[in-house]
N, C-alpha and C positions, 0 to 999 in steps of 0.2 A: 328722697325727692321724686324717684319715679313712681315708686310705689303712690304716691300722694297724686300724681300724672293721672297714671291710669286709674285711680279711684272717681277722679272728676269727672276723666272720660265716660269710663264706665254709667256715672252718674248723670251724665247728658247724654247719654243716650238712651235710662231709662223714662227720663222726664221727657224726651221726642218718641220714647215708641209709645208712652203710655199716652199722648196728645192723639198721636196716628191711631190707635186704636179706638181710643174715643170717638173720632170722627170718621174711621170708617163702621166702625159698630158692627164688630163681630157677630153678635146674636143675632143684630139684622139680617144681615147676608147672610147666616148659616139659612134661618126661616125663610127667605128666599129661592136657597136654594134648597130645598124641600118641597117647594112648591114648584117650583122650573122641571125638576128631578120627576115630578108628577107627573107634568103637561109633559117631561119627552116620553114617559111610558104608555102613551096614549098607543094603545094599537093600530089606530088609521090617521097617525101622525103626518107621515109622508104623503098623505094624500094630496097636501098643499105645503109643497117644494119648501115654495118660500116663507112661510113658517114656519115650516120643519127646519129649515137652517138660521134662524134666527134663534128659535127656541136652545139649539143646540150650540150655537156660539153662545149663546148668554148661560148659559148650561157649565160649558168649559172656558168662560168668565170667573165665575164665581166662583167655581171650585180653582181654578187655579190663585187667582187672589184671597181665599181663605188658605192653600197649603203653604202660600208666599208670608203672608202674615204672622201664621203657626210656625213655620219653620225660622221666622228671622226671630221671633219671641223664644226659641228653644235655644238659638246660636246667643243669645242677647243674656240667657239666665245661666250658660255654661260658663261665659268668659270669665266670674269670680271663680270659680272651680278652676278653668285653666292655668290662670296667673297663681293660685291658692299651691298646687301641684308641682308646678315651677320652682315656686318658693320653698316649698318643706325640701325637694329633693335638691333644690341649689343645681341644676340642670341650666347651662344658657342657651343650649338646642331647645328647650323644651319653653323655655322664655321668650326665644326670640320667635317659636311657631306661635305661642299666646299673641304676640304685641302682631302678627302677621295679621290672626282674626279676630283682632280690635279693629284693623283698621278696615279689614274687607267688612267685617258689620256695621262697622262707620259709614262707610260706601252705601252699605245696600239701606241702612235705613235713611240716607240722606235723599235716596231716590224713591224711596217707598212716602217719604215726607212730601215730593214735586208731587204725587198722587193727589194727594188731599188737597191741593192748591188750586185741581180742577175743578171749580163749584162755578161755572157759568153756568149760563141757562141752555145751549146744547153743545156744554164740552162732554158730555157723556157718549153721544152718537157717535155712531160708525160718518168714515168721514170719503170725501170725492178729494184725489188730489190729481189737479193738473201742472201741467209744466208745458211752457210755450219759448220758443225759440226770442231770441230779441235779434238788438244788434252785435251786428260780429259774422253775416254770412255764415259758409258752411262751416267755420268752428262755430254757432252760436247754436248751429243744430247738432254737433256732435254733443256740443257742452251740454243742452236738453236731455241727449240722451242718457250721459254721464250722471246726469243727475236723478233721472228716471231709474238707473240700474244702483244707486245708491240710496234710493229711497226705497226699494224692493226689496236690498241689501238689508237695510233697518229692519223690514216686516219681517224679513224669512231669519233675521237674526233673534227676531223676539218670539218668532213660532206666531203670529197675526196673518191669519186668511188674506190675503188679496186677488184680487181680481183687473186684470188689465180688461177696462171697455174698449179706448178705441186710442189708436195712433197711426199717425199720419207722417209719413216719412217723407225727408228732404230727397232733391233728387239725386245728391253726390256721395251725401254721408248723413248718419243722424238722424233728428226725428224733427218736425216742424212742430207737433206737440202729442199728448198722451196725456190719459184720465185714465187713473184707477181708483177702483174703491176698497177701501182696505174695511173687512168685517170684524170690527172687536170693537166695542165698548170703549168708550172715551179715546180713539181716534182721533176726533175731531180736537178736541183739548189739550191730547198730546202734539197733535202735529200741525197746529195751527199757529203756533209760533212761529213756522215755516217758512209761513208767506212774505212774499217779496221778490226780492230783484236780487238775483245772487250772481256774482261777479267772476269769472275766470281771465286770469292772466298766465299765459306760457309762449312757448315757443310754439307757432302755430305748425301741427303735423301736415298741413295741407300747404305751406306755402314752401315750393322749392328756394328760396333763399334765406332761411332759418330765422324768419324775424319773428318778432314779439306779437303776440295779437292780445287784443283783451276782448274778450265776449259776454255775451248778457244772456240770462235767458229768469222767468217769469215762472214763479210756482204761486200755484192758487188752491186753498184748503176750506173747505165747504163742507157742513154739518147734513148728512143723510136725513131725509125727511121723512116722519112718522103721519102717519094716520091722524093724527089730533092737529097735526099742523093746518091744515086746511086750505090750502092750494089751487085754487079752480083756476086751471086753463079753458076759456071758452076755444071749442074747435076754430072757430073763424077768425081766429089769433094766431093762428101756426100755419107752416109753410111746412109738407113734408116732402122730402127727394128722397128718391132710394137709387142705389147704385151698387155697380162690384166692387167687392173688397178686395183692398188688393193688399201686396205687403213689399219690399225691398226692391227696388230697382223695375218695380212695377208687374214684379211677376203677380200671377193671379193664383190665388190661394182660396177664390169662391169660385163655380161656374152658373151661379144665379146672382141677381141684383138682391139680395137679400140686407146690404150695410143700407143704413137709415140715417139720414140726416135733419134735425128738426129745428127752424128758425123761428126764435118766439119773435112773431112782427112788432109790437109796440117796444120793444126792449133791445131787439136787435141781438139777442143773445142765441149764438148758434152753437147748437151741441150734435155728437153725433156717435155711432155704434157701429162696429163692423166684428165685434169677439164670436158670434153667435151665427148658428149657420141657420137660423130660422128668421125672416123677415120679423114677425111678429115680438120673439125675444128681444130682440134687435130696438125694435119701437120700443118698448117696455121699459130697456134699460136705458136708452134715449130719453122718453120721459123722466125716469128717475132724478138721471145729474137736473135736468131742466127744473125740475121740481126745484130739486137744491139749490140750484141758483140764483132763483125766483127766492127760494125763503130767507139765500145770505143778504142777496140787494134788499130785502123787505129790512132784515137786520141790520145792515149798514142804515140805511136813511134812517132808521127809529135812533141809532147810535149818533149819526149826524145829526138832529133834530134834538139828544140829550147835550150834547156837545155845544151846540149853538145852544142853548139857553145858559148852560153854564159858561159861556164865554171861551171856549176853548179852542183856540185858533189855529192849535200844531197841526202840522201836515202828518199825515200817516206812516205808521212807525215802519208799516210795512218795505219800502220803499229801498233800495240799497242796503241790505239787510245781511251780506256778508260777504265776504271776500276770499276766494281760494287762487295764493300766487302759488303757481310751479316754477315761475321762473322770473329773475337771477336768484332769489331764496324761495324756501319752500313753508308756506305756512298758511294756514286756514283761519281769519277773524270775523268776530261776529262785530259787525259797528253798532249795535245797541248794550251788547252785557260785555263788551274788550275781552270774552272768550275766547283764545285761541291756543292752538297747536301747531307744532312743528312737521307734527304725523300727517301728512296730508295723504298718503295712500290709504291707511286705515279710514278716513274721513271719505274718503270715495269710495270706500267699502263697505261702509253704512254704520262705520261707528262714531255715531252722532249722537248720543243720548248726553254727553256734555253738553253740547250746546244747545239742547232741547230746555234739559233741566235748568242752564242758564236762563232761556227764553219766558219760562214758566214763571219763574222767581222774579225775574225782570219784568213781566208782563203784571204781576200782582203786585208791585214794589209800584210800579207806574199809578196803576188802578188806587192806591188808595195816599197816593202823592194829593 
């Protein structure tokens, strides 16, 4: 009966990695990357930064999702061999390590499968994610920042580039808000699920007589804008302030007004930069989010606009999107895919890829409801 177990397993998991290969198309991206591999051997590559670092994150894109691909197809053609080895020598050490990496291959191709689920039109792009304080006072900016160091947790756990642009710290504790832009390829589609209004409940660290607090705070996930988007800010649209950056408790960490602040006037959309000790860089990466946020509002109303012809009246999924209690139990839920976990320190430590891959499968399960 086991042996008949593991033959199915086994067997659904050739019929899901040979789907994923199909739809990522190995040949494709191999040729890809042949041509990437080209363009970074370019001798006065560097001459322009910012291509230079695009060229080579999409560079060490490709090749790490073709060794991830190869290697789960090497782990996926051993396991008849392992279970095969098991059985002639009647070993139950040696059975019970076979059934360990069924299941971890289980795992990894079930997460290799949320990949291919990505096919919007910019779930490919590097992505801008912010996070802004709600309600809940100074837990509601600590809460900001808990979730800022757990989402930086996730990049530095997947080895994903980031970049912290600008944040704006509360005056007691915490952060009022913070944008970073995380550089790797389909960012945007993996952490776009994200968005929303995430919920914390505990015993508040800041109130001397140990009560409950529940606090809110606001993450927003935004597709990086390319060259083919087409974007035109007229100058006589924008508002620019420059000022010093500053960082914790107001101490000063610039001695020029170099942080940049840019309000698009007809939109009302303020963004702002202080990473960079150059005025000019500063403007630049200012532009950048504004860009993006100009191109998600352009995507929302075209989505609101498909919505409304097909009759579609639900409020946004975004919206109260999950809930982390520390206290009187301890447990992290997502209110759209009933995700959840016990582990709530792990979850604060940026081990989220459950509830992502929930999101993913949730969000295309919705999509063609």
């Amino acid at each position: 009966m086991a042996d008949i177990d593991v033959s199915e397993r086994i067997a659904a998991l050739e019929t899901t990695m040979g789907s994923i290969e199909t739809v990522l198309d190995l040949p494709a991206m191999k040729v890809q990357l042949a041509a990437v591999e080209a363009e970074a051997s370019v001798p006065n590559l560097w001459e322009d930064q910012d291509h230079a670092q695009k060229v080579t994150s999409r560079l060490s894109f490709l090749q790490g999702e073709i060794r991830k691909v190869q290697a789960l197809r090497g782990r996926l053609d051993d396991l008849p061999i392992l279970f095969e080895l098991a059985e002639s020598e009647d070993d139950d050490a040696a059975l019970a390590e076979a059934l360990k990496e069924l299941e971890s291959v289980e795992t990894a191709v079930a997460e290799l499968e949320v990949r291919t689920l990505l096919s919007g039109e910019y779930d490919a792009r590097e992505a801008f994610v912010s996070i802004r304080s709600g309600a809940g006072g100074v837990d509601a900016a600590d809460w900001a920042e808990m979730l800022l160091r757990m989402y930086t947790r996730y990049c530095e756990r997947h080895d994903w580039p980031f970049e912290v642009n600008d944040t704006s710290y509360a005056e007691e504790a915490g952060i009022k808000s913070a944008t970073f832009h995380v550089k790797v390829p389909y960012a945007y589609g993996t952490l776009s699920v994200e968005q929303g209004t995430h919920r914390l409940v505990r015993i508040s660290p800041f109130d001397n007589q140990g009560r409950r607090q529940t606090s809110f705070a606001e993450v927003e996930v935004i597709p990086v804008v390319e060259q083919t988007d087409h974007i035109v800010i007229p100058d006589d649209e924008l508002r620019v302030d420059v000022y010093r950056s500053s960082g914790p408790g107001g101490q000063g960490v610039n001695t020029t007004d170099s942080a940049v602040r840019i309000t698009h006037i007809p939109t009302g959309i303020v963004v702002s930069c202080q990473n960079e000790r150059s005025q000019i860089q500063n403007r630049a990466s200012a532009m950048a989010v504004l860009q993006s946020k100009l191109l998600e509002r352009r995507r929302l109303e075209e989505q609101a606009r498909m919505d409304a012809l097909k009759g579609d009246t639900a409020g946004s999924w975004g919206n109260q999107m999950r809930s982390y209690v520390l206290h009187p139990y301890q447990m992290v839920k997502d209110l759209r895919t009933e995700e959840e976990t016990g582990n709530t320190s792990a979850v604060l430590d940026g081990e989220i890829d459950s509830f992502i891959e929930a999101g993913i499968r949730w969000r295309m399960q919705s999509a063609s409801a």
